[in-house]
C-alpha positions as CSV (number, residue, x, y, z in Angstrom):
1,X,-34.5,-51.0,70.9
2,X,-30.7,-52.2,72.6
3,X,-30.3,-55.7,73.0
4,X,-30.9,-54.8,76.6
5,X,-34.2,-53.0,76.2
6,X,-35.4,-55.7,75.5
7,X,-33.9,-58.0,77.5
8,X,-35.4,-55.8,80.4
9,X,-39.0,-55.8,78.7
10,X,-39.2,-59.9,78.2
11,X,-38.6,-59.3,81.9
12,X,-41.6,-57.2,83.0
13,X,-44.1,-59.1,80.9
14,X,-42.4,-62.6,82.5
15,X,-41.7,-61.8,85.9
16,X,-43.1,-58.3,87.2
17,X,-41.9,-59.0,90.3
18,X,-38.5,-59.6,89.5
19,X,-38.4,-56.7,86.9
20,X,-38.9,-54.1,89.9
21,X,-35.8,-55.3,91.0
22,X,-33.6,-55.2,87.7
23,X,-35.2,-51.2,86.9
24,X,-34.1,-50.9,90.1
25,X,-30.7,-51.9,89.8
26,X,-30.8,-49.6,86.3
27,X,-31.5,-46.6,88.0
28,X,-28.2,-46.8,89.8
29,X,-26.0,-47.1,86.9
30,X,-24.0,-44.5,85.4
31,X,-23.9,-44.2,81.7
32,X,-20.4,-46.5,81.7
33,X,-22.9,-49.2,82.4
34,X,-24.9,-48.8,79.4
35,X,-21.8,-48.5,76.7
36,X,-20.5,-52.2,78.8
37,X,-23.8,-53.8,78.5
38,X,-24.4,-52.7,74.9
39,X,-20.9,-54.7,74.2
40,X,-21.9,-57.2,76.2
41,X,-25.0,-58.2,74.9
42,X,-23.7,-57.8,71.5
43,X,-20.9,-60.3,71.8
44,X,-23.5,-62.6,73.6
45,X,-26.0,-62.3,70.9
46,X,-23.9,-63.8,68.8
47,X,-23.1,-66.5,70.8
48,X,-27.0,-67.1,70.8
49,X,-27.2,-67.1,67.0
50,X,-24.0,-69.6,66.7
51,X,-26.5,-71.7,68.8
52,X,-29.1,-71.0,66.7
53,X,-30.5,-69.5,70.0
54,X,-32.0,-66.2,71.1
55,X,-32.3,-63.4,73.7
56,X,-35.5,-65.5,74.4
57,X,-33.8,-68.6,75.6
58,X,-31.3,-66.7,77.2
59,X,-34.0,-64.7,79.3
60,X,-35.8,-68.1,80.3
61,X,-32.5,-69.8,80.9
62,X,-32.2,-66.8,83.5
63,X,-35.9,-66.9,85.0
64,X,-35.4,-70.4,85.3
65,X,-31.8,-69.9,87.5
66,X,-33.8,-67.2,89.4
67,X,-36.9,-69.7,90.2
68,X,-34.0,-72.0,91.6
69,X,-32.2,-69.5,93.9
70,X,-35.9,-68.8,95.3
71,X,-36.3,-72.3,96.2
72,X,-33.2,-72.1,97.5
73,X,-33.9,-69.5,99.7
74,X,-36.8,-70.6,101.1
75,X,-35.1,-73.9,102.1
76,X,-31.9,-71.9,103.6
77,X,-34.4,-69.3,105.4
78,X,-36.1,-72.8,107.1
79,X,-33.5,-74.7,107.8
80,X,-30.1,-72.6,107.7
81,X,-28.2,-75.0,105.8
82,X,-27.7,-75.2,102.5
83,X,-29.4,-77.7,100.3
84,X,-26.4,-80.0,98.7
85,X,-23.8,-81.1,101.4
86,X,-21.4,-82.7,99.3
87,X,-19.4,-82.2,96.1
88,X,-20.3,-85.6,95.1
89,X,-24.4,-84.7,95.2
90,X,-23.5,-81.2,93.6
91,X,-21.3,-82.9,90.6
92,X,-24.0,-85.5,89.8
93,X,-26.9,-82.9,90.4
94,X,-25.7,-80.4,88.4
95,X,-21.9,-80.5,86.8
96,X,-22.6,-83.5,85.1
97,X,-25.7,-82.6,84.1
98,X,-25.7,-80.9,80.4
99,X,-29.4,-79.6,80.6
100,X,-28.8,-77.8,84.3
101,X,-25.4,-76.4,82.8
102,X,-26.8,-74.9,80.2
103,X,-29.2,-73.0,81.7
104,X,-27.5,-72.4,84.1
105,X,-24.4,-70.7,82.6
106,X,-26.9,-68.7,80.3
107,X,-28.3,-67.0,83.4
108,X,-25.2,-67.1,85.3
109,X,-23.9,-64.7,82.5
110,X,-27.2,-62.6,81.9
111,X,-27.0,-61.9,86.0
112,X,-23.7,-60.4,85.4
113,X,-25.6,-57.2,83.9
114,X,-28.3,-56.9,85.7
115,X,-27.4,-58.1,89.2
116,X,-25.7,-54.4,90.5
117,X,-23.6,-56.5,93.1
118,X,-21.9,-59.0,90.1
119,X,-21.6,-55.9,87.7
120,X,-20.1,-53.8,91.0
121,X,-17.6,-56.9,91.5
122,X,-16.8,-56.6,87.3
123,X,-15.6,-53.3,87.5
124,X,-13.5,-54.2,90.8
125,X,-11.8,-56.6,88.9
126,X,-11.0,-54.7,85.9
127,X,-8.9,-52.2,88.1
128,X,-7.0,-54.8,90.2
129,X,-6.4,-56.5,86.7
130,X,-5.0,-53.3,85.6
131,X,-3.2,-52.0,88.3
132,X,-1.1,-55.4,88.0
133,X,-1.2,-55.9,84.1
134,X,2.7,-55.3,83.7
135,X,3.7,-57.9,85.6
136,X,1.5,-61.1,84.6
137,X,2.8,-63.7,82.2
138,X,1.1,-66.4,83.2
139,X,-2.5,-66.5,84.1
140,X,-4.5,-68.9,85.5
141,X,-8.4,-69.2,85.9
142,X,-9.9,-71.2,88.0
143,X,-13.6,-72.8,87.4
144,X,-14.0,-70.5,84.3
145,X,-17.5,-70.5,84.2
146,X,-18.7,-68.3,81.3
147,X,-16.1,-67.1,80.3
148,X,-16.5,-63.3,80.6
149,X,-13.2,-62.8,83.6
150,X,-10.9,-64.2,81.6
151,X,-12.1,-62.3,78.5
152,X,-11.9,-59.1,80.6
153,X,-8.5,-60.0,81.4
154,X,-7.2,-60.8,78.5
155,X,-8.4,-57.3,77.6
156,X,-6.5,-55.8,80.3
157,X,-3.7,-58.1,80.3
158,X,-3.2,-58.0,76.1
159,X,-2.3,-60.9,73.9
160,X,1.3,-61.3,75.3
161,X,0.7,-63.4,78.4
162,X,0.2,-67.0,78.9
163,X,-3.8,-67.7,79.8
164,X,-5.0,-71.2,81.2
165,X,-8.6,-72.0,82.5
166,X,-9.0,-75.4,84.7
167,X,-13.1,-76.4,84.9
168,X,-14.4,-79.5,86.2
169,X,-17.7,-79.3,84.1
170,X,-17.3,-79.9,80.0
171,X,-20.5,-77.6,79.6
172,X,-18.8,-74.7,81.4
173,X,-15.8,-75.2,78.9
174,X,-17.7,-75.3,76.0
175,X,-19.5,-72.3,76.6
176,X,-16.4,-69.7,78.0
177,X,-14.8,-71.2,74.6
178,X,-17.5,-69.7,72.8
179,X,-17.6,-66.8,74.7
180,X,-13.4,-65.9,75.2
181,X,-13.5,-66.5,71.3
182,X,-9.6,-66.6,71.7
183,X,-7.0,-70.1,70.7
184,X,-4.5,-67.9,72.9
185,X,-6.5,-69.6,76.1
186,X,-5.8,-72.9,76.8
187,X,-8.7,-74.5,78.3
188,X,-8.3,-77.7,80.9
189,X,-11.0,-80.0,81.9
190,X,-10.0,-81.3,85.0
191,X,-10.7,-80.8,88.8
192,X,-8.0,-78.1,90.3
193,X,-7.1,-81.0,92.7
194,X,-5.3,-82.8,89.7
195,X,-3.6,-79.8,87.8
196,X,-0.2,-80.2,88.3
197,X,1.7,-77.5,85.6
198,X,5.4,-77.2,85.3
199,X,5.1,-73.3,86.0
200,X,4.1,-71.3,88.5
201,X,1.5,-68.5,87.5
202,X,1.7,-64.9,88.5
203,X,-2.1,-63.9,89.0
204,X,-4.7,-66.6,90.0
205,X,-8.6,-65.7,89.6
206,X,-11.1,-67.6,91.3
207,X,-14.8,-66.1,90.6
208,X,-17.5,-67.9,93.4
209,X,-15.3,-71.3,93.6
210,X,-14.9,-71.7,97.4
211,X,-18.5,-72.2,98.1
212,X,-18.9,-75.1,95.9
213,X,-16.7,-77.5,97.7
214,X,-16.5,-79.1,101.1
215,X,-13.1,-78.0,102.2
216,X,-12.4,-74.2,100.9
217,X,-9.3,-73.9,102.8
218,X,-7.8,-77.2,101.0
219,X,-9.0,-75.3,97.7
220,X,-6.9,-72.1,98.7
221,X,-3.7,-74.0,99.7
222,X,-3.8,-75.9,96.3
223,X,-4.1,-72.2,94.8
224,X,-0.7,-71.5,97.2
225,X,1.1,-74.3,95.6
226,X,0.7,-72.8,92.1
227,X,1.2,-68.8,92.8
228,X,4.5,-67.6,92.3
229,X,6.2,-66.3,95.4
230,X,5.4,-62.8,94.4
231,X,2.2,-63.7,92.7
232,X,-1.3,-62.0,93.2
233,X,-4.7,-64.4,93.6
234,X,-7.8,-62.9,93.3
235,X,-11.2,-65.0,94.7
236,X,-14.7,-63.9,95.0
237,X,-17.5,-66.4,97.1
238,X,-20.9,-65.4,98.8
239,X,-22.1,-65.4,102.4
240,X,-25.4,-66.8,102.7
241,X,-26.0,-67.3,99.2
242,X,-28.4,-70.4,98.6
243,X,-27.9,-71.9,94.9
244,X,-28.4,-76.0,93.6
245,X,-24.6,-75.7,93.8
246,X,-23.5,-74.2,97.0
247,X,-21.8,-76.5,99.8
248,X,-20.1,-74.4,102.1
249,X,-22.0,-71.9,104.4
250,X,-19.9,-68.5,104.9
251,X,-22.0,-66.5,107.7
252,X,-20.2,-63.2,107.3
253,X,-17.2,-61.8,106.1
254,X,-14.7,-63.1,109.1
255,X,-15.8,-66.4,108.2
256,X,-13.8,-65.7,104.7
257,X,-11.0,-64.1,106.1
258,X,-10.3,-66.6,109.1
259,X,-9.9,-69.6,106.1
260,X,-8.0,-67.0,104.3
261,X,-5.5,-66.7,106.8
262,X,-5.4,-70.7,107.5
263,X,-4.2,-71.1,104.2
264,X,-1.1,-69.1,104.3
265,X,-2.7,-65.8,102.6
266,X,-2.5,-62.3,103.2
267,X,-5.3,-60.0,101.8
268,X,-4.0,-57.0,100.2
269,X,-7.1,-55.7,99.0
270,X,-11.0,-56.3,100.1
271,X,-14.4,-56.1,98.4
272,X,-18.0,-56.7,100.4
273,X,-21.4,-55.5,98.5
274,X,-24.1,-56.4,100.0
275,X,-27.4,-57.6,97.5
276,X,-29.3,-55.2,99.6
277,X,-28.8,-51.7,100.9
278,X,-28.4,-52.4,104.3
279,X,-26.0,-52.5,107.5
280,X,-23.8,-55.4,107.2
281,X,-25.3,-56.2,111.3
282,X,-29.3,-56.1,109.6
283,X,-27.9,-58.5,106.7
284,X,-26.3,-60.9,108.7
285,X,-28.7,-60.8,110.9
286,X,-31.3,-61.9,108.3
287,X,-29.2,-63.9,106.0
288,X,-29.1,-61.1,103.1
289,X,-26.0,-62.1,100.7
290,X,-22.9,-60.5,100.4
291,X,-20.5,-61.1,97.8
292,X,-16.7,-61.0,99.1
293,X,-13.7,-60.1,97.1
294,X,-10.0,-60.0,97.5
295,X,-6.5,-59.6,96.0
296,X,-4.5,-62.1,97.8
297,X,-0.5,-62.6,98.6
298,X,1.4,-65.3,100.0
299,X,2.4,-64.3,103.4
């Protein structure tokens, strides 16, 4: 049985429910998938073990973030509004809370094989890393979560460039440390706001940032002042995607591209999957997420 078999089994006997939804997902991937997650889970498993942890933790860690974005979603489907309105009540709720963080970054990174929309987004950024892999020396990450962007683009990228990841949560550090496995990162515990480097960078990634702070436009414009002139940013963020993190609401698409715009951006290159197959008119109409994702240029 692959690490992923049974991943998908604790699943079923766990969460039926849920479990339609991930042999769902399964169904619709090619056999590219299954070579990925086999790596994927390997490398993880490890992890686990270093932890003195297991596929078993990992799996609860990501039923428990799942029970969470329900909640969520109830409380968004009632209301309209995210819970947490401020970065202040999201930083004290759950950045500077070790427990939350760890669970929640062990089923942040499970979801990225078995949510189709964040593996879709995976192999999106793997070819707009590649197609611009020449030309980065310096590379930048931005709330690195778990880890697995940067690794992907240091695979892409190769050993030769310069990689720095700025995260304003210690547990998120620890664990993309563990999971990059790689001293060529540098790894900087500090809020964006304050990172003031002496170079410029020539490709900025930002993986589902913008919806975790009050003034996303602000964010982007900081992201301006460190891009080389001829630099590439790439960001990812949500619409109506309820989480114990999430601040700021993006309705639809245009909602992304109009702050895009305000903060002296040009998109190059667009992304929207939708975590439902439907029209992007039925899933805006009843709040379904879509995740948004973009190579960016100064203007």
């Amino acid at each position: 049985m692959t690490n992923l078999e049974y991943i998908v089994n604790q699943i079923r006997i766990k969460n039926p429910l849920h479990s339609k939804r991930v042999q769902k997902n399964l169904k619709q991937f090619d056999n590219q998938y299954f070579k990925r997650a086999d790596v994927f889970f390997k490398k993880y498993e490890s992890l686990l073990k270093n932890d003195n942890k297991d596929f078993d933790y990992a799996i609860d860690c990501y039923l428990q973030m799942l029970a969470d974005v329900n909640f969520e979603s109830i409380k968004f489907l009632e209301t309209g509004e995210y819970t947490s309105k401020s970065f202040e009540e999201v930083n004290q709720r759950v950045y500077n809370n070790p427990e939350i963080m760890e669970y929640y970054m062990h089923g942040l990174l499970m979801s990225q094989f078995l949510w189709k929309q964040h593996y879709d987004i995976l192999l999106w950024f793997d070819e707009m890393i590649s197609q611009n892999s020449e030309k980065i020396k310096n590379y930048l990450e931005v709330g690195g979560g778990h880890g697995l962007y940067i690794s992907e683009a240091i695979k892409n990228i190769g050993n030769s460039a310069n990689f720095d990841l700025v995260d304003i949560s210690e547990s998120s550090i620890d664990i993309a440390k563990k999971m990059i496995a790689n001293d060529k990162v540098k790894t900087i515990l500090t809020d964006v706001f304050e990172y003031h480097p002496s170079t410029k960078y020539d490709f900025i990634t930002m993986g589902e940032v913008l919806e975790h702070v009050e003034e996303p436009v602000k964010l982007l414009q900081k992201l301006h002042s460190l891009l080389a002139d001829d630099g590439k940013v790439i960001i990812t963020t949500p619409t109506n995607a309820p989480a114990i993190d999430h601040i700021y609401l993006f309705k639809n698409a245009e909602d992304i591209r109009t702050i895009i715009n305000e903060a002296g951006f040009k998109i190059e290159n667009e992304l929207c999957i939708y975590s439902e197959d439907v029209t992007p008119e039925i899933a805006e109409r009843f709040k379904i997420s879509m995740m948004f994702a973009c190579v960016l240029a100064k203007k």
